[in-house]
Structures are given as structure tokens and as C-alpha cells.
N, C-alpha and C positions, 0 to 999 in steps of 0.2 A: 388505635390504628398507628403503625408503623410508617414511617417515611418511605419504604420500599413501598408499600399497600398504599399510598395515597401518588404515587408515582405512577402506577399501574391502573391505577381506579379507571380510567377510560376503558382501556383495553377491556377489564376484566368484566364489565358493568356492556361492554357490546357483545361479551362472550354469554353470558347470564339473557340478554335483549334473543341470542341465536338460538337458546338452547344447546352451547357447547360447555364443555367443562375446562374450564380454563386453565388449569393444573394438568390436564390431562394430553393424550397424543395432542388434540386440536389447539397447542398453547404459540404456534405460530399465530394463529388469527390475534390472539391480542396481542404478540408482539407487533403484526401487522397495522393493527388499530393504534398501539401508542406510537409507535415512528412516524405515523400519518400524522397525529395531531401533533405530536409535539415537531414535528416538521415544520407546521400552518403555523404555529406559535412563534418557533423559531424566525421563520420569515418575517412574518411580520413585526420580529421585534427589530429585528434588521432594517428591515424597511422604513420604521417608524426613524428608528435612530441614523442611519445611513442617511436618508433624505432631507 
């Protein structure tokens, strides 16, 4: 498994959960999916360390 493929695994693992193909037209949804969590992660590492 490549570092791109373990960066993406969220996304691609809620696209596979939709029945969408993740390579395919519907490859927003897990861009959608990984900006989201890695959004929550982001925050919160902020948050942890800011505070």
C-alpha cells in the first residue's frame, strides 16, 4: 500500500460503504469524505496544541 492509498483510505472505504466507484465520475464524494475528516483531525490537533 502506497502513502497516496493510505491518505485516501477514508474516502475511498466510504465510497466502496455507497456502492460508488471511487476512481470513477463519483471521485468527488471521497474527495468530499477525506477533506471532512481530515478537517476534524486537523482541528483538533489545533485545538489540542493551541489550548
Amino acid at each position: 500500500m502506497s502513502l497516496t492509498e493510505v491518505f485516501l483510505w477514508p474516502g475511498t472505504k466510504a465510497c466502496e460503504r455507497l456502492g460508488v466507484d471511487p476512481e470513477g465520475e463519483n471521485a468527488l464524494i471521497r474527495w468530499m469524505v477525506n477533506t471532512l475528516v481530515y478537517l476534524v483531525i486537523s482541528l483538533v490537533g489545533v485545538w489540542i496544541f493551541a489550548v
